[in-house]
N, C-alpha and C positions, 0 to 999 in steps of 0.2 A: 504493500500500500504506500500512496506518495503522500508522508506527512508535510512535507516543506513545497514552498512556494515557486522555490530555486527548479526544480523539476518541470515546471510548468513549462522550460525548453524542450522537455521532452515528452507533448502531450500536443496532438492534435484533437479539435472537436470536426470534424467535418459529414458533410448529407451527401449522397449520393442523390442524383435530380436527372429526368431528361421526359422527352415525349412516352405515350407507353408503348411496349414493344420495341424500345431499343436497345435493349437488354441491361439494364440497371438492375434489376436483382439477380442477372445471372453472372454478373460483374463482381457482385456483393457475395456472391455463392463463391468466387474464385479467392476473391479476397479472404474469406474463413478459411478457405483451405489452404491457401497459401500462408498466410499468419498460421498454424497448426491449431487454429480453434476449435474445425472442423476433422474429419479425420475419415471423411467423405462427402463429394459434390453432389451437394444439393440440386435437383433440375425444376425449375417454373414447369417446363413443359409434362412431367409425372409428377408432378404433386410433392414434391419431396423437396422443396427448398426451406432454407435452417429460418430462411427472414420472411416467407409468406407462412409464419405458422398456425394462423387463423384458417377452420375448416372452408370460410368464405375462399380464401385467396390461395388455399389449395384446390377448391373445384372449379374458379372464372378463370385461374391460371394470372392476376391481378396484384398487385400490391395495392389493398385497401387503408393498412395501418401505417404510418411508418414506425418503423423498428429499431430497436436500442441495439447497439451491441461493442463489446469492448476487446478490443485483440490486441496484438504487438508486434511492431516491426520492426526487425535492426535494433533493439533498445528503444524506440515510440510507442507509446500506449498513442492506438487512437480512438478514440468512442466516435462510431461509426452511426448515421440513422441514413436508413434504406428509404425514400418517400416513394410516395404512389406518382406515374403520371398522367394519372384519367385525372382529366378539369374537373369530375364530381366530387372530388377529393384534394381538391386542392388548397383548401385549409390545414390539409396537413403538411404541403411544401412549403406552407406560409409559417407556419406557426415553428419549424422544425429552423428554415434561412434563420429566423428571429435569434436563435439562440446560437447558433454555429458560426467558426470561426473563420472557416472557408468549405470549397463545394469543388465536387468532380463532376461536371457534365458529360453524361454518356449520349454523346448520336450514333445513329443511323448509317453506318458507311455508305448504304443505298440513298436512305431519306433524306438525310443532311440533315438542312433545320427546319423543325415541324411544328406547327404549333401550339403546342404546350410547350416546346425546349422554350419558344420565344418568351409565353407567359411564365415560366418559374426563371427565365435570364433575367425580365425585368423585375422582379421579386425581389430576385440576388443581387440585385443593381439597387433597387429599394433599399436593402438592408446595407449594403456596401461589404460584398461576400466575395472575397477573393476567388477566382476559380480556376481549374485547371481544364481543360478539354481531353477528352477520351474518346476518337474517335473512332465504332467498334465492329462488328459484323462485317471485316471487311474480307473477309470469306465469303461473301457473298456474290450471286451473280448481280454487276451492276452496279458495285462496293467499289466509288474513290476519291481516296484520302486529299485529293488536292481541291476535287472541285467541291466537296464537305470545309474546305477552311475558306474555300471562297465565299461559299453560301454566307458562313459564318460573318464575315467582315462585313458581306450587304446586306444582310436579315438583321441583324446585332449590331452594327456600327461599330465594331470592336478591333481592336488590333492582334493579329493572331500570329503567334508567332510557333511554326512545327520543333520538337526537340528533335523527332524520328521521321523519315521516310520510309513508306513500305517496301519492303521487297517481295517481288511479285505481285499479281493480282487476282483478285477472285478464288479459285479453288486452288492457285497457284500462290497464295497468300503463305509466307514460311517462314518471314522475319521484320527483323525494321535497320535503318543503318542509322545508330545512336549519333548526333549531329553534334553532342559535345567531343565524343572520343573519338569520333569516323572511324567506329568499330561495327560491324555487323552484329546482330543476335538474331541468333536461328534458332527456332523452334522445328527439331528433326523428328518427333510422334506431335500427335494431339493430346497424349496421353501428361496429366499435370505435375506426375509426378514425376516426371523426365524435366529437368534443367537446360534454359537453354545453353546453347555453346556461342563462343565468340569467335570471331572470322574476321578474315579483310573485306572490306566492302566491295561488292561484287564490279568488275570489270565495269560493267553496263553502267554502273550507277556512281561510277567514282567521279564523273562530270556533274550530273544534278545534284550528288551531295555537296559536292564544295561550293554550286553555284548558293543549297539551301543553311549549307553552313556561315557562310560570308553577308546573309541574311538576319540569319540569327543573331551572330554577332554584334551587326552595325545596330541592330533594336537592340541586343545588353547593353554594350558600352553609354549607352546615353543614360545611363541612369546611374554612374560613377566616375566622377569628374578624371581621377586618376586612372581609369581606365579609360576612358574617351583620350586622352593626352596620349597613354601609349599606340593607344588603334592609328589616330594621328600619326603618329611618329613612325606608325609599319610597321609596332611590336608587334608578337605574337604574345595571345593574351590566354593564360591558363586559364586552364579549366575549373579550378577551385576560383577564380574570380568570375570567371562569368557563370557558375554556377549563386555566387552570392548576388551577380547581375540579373540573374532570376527570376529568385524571391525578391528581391525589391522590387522588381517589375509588377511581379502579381500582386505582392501587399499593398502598392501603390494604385494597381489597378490600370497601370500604364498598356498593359498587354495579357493575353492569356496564350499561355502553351498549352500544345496540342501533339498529343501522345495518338502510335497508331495500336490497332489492334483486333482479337478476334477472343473474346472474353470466352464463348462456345466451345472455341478450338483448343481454347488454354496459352493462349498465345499473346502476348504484350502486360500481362497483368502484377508482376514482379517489377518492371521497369516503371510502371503505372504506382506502383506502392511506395519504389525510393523516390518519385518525384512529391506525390503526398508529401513524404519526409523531409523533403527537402526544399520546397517550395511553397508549400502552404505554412499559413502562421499558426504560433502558437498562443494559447491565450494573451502570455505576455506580449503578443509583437500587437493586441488591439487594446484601442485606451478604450474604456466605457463610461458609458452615463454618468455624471456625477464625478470625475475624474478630470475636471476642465485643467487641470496644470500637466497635461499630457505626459501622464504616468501611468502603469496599468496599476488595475485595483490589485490588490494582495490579498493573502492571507492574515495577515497579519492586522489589515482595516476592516470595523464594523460588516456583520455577515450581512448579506444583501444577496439574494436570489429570485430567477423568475419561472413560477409554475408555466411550462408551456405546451404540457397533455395531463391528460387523465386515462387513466383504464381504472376500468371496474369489471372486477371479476368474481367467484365465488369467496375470495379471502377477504372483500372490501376491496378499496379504492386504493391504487398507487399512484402519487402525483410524480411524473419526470419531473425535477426542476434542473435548471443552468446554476451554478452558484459561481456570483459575479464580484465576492471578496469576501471577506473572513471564512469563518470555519462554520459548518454546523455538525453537531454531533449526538448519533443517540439520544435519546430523553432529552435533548433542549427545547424549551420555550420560544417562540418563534412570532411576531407579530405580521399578520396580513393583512400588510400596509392599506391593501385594494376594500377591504372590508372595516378593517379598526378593531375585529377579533384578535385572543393569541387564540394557538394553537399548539400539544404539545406532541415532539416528531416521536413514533411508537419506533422503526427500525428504517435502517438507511441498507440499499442496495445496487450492487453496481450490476449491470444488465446485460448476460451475452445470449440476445436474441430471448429465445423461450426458457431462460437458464438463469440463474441469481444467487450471486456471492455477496453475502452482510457484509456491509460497512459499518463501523464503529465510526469514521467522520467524515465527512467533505471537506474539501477544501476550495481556493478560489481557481475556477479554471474546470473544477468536477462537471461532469452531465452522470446524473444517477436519478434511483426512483425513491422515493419518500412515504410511508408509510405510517396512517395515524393523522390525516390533515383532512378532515370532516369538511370544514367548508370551504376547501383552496379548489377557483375553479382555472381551464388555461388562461392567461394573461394576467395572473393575480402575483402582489409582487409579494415577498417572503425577507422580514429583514430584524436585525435585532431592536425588540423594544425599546432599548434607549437607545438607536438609532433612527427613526423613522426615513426609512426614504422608497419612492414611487417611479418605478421603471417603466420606461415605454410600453403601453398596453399593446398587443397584437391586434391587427386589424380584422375584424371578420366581413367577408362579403353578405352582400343582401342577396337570401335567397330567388330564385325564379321560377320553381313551381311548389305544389303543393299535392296531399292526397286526402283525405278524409279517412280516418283510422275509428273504428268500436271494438269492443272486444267481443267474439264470436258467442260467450257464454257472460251472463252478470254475474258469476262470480269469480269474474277475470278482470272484473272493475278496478279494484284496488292493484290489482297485482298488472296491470297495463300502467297506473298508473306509475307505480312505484319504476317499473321496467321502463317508460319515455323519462324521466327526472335522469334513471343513470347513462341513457344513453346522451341527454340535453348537456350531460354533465362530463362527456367525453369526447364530443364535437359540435365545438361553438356554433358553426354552419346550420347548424339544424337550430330548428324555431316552434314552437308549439302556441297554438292557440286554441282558444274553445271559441266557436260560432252561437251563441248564444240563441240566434235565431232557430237552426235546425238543430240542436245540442249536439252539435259535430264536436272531436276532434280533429283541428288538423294540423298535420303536420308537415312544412315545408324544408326546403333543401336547395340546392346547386344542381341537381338534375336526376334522371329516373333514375339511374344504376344507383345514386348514393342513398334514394328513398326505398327500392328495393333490396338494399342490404342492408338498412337498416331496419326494416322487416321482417326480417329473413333473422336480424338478430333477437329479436323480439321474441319468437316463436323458439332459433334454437339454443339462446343460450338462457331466455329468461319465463321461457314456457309457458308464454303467454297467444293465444291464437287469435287473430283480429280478422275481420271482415276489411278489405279495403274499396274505396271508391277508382273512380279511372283517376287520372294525372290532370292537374287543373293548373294553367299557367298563371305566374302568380301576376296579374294585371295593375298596375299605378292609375290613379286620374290627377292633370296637373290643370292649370292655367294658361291662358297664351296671350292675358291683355291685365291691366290693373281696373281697380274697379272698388269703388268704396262706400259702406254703407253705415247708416246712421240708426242703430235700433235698441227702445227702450222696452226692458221685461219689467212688467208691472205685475203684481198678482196681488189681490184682497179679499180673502173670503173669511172672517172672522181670525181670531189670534195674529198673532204678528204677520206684517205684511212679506213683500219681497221686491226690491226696486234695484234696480243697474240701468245706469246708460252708457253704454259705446259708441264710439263710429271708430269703423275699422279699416284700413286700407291693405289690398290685399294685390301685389307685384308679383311678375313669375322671376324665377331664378335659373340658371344653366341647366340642364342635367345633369341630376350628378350630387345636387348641391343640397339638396333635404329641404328641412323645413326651418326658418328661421323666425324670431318673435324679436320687433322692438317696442320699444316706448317712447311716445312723443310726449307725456303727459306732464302736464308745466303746474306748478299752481296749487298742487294735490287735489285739480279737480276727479280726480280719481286715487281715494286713498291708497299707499306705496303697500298694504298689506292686502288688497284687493289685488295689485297688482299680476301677484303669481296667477291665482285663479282665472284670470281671464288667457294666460299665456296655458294652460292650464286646461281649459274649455274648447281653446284651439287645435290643441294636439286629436283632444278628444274625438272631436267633429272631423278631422282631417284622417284622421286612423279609419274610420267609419265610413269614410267617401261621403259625397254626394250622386255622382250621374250614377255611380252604376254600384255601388257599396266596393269600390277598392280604394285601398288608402291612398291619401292626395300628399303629393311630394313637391319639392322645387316651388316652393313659393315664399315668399317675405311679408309676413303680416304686423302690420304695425300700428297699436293701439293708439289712435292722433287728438281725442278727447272722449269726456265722458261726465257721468255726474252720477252722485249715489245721497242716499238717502242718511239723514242721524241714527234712526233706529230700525228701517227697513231691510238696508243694504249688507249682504253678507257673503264671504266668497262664494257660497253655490249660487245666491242670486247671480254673481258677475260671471260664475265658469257658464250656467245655461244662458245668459245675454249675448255672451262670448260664441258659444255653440252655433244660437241661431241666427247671430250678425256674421258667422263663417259662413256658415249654407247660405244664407241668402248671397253676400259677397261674392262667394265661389259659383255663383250658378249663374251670374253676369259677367264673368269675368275670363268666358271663350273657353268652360269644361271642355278637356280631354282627354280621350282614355290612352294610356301609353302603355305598350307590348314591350317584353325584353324582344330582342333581335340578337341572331346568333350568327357567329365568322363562322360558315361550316366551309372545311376543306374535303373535297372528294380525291381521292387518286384510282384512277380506272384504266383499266386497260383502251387503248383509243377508238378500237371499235365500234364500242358503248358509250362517247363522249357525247354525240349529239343528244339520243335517249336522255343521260344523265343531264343533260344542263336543258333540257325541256321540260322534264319530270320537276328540276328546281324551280325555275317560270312556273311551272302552276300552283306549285307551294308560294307563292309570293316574292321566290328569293331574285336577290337583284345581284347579277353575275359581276363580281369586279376583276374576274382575271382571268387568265387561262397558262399554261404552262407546261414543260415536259421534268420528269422525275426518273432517272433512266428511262426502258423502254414505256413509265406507262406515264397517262396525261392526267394533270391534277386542275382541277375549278376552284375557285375560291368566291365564293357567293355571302351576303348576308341573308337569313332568312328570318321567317318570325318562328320563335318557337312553338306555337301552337302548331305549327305547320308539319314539324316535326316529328312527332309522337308517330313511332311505330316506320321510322322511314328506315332505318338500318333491314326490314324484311322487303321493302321495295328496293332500294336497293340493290341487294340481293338479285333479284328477280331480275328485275333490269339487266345485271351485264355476268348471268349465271355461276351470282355467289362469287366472282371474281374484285369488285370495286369495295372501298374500304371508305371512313368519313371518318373527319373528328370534329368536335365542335365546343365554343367555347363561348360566354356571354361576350356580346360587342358591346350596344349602348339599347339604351331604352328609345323607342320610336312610336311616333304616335300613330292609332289605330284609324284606318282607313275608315269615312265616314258610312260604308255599307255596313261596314261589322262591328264599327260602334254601333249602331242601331240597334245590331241582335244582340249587344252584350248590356246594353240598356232595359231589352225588352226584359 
């Protein structure tokens, strides 16, 4: 166990991320066994991998969860999380970047860059996540490395710089020629437990490697003065410094190297592990929060940590947390800064995959699981009581569909109940509401696959069986003009009265931008303790909809006068004045109903391209691209997601089971005035 702080040089936190299907947990399967965690290769494709250990992401062949797991390379401990890359789950590449120090992006040697790699790039560009590239599958037919760095630079905007050239290609794929040592490594079996051997770089390639080495170079050298003066000068510049040329590059964010490889074949993923080692930071190389005299947090400063999952399982609830300085240890007292609870920690464990070795402490720099923290939910921060301090919350996305959930028998009422709280409690993304109206539950999400596993979890892990409705997109109503109204609720029917005057003015705002409340109010013609209530009334009435009962977003209401009573006046008086000067306002002021809209990408075989981008036209979708992807042609259309439901079996159909889609939320767009109509009716 690493008691001292000093160690945190040799401690990687980093996620493994990319599109799904481009072998990121078969990556992570090589990685165990290569570190000796494992002591056999886990495969996605039979069900047997160490990091999909969920019965779920053994039968879709998926990474639903992302995964903990701690191994060792060369002397680096690195705690390792495996994320999913279906957009339905993508809360958990968000919540995992948050905490990590840096990230391995695996592509596609065929695919290049796909869209999820784009969506968790800018994630990791959000959190400012150093990364290295892994470009993999290139055993593939149609698999190459040069025109995947290309992609990268125009998709990403990024500077890419390769450490390795493939040797060979496609099934002919055998090595790479290492561009710091212009040493060959061959991979002579597929078999992983054969090592590769080192060679001179092959005849054929001893021209592109120098041309790709003198490349590499001239990007190090810029990022150390005293090595740029020797380049200058026509030194030759060793290897141990343009190796430290690197890592400053990536810690910097100046550039990202790009390693090749075939993760399947067993082929590039040792070279892939010392570059980890040696290029990505360690806790110590990032300052964090709260650390403005650009020093990293310690050990040794007030403990400070951020819960950023939960599982719950038959033993109770394990919260991950990141701990971002001091110590925490067994039986400590702990305050959640996010709530103003303590909490006291029952057991500390460090996590290899389905596997768990007790900790007696943390230190700063740890990622472990927590055990015994009842009300810590993800983004809640975790810090010593007589320290009070509040970390960057994690952002969760707003859901875009929904389903209506009962439980099949009533006396599976309490026990559904009990089973959504743990699931609300282990993925933010999800939302639960009760329809008052029809006494529905329902429950919303980021898209079908993540509402049907969570379902699916309902039934088999919490033994509860539910009736479900079809898949409901989740609809906004916004504004498109200002528009202001003046109205007093009076009520007198014996015992105390009820009196509020408003006038309310009511702006639209971007997309994007919610709901905002000000106050013009001068004078205290509306007393300052009235005032919440009416901001209060607003929310209420706007949750609620007007056109069509979906809740109204992107507008700016601002309470501009008012008047209230000595003894009448009281906040419900002002929240229902509030309510009905909303409706009225909002129903002048150009209601409309707004659709999510979805970037879906198709790659088809070209045969099928006309079918395919006609089939999209009828769904509503507005074609913005067209392209080739090796031999097959890919569309790039926005559509409305309603449109969608059930299109992955048409599909199908259309280009016989051969064409593939991904899709992802764009922007919210407003709903065509025919089908507003019907969503009114």
């Amino acid at each position: 166990m690493r008691n001292s702080r000093n160690n945190n040089v040799h401690l990687r936190n980093l996620g493994v991320i990319a599109h799904v299907d481009a072998g990121k947990t078969t990556t992570t399967e090589r990685i165990l066994f290569y570190t000796g965690e494992s002591h056999r290769i886990g495969e996605v494709h039979d069900g047997t991998a160490h990091m999909d250990f969920d019965p779920q992401e053994q039968k879709r062949g998926i990474t639903i969860n992302s995964a903990a797991v701690t191994v060792h390379w060369k002397g680096t401990q690195l705690n390792l999380i495996d994320t999913p890359g279906h957009i339905d789950f993508n809360i958990e590449v968000n919540r995992s970047l948050r905490v990590l120090d840096g990230a391995v992006v695996v592509f596609d040697g065929v695919a290049g860059v796909e869209p999820q790699t784009e969506t968790n790039w800018r994630l990791a560009d959000k959190y400012h996540v150093p990364r290295i590239a892994f470009i993999n599958k290139l055993d593939r037919v149609g698999a190459d490395f040069h025109r995947v760095v290309a992609m990268m630079e125009e998709r990403l905007g990024v500077r890419v710089v390769p450490l390795q050239i493939p040797i060979g290609a496609e099934g002919d794929f055998r090595g790479v020629v290492d561009l710091l040592s212009l040493r060959a490594r061959i991979w002579d079996k597929d078999d992983a437990s054969a090592p590769y051997r080192e060679a001179d770089v092959p005849a054929d390639l001893a021209e592109p490697a120098a041309r790709a080495r003198a490349r590499l170079v001239e990007a190090v050298v810029e990022q150390d003065d005293a090595a740029l003066q020797a380049y200058v000068n026509g030194d030759d510049i060793a290897v141990d410094v343009l190796r430290a040329g690197i890592r400053k590059g990536v810690l910097a964010g100046a550039f990202v190297p790009a390693l090749a490889g075939s993760a399947f074949k067993n082929r590039g993923v040792e070279p892939l592990l010392d570059a980890v080692v040696d290029y990505l930071p360690s806790p110590d190389d990032i300052v964090r929060e709260g650390h403005s005299d650009g020093k990293p947090a310690s050990a040794e400063d007030p403990f400070a940590a951020l819960a950023f999952k939960v599982v719950t399982d038959d033993h109770g609830a394990k919260v991950f947390v990141r701990v971002y300085s001091g110590r925490l240890g067994r039986g400590d007292v702990v305050l959640n800064s996010s709530t103003g609870k303590t909490e006291r920690v029952s057991r500390l464990y460090e996590v290899h995959a389905d596997k768990h070795i007790e900790r007696d402490e943390l230190v700063a720099g740890d990622i472990a699981a927590v055990v015994g923290l009842k009300d810590t939910l993800t983004g809640h921060t975790l810090s010593d009581p007589a320290h009070p301090v509040v970390l960057e919350q994690i952002s969760v996305p707003e859901p875009v569909i929904h389903v209506a959930i009962e439980p099949k028998a009533s006396a599976d009422q309490q026990g559904l109940s009990k089973a959504l709280q743990a699931l609300l409690r282990e993925d933010p993304s999800l939302k639960l509401q009760h329809d008052a109206e029809s006494g529905q539950t329902i429950l919303s999400g980021m898209g079908e696959l993540q509402l049907e596993v969570s379902i699916e979890k309902l039934r088999a892990r919490h033994g509860v069986n539910v009736s479900v409705g079809r898949p409901q997109v989740a609809y906004r109503e916004t504004i498109s003009r200002s528009a202001e109204v003046h109205h007093v609720h009076k009520k007198q029917s014996g015992g105390p009265g009820q009196f509020a005057e408003v006038t309310l003015q009511l702006e639209p705002l971007r997309r994007g931008e919610g709901i905002r409340f000000d106050s013009r109010i001068v004078g205290g013609a509306v007393p300052r303790e009235f005032i919440p209530a009416v901001e209060a009334g607003i929310r209420r009435a706007a949750q609620a909809g007007v056109l069509a009962g979906f809740p109204a977003v992107d507008f700016v209401a601002t309470l501009v006068d008012g008047s209230f009573h000595e003894r009448d006046s009281s906040t419900l008086a002002f929240e229902l004045a509030a309510m009905a000067a909303f409706r009225e306002a909002f129903a002048k002021a150009g209601p409309q109903v707004l659709e999510p809209v979805m970037a879906v990408e198709v790659i088809t075989p070209a045969e099928y391209l006309g079918d395919c981008i006609g089939d999209l036209n009828r769904r509503r979708g507005i074609v913005r691209g067209q392209g080739q992807r090796g031999n097959a042609a890919t569309i790039e259309a926005q559509v409305p997601l309603k449109e969608m439901f059930g299109y992955i079996g048409n599909l199908r159909g259309l280009s016989s089971g051969r064409a593939q889609y991904s899709m992802q939320l764009d922007h919210y767009g407003v709903v065509p005035a025919g089908e507003m109509a019907a969503l009114a009716s």
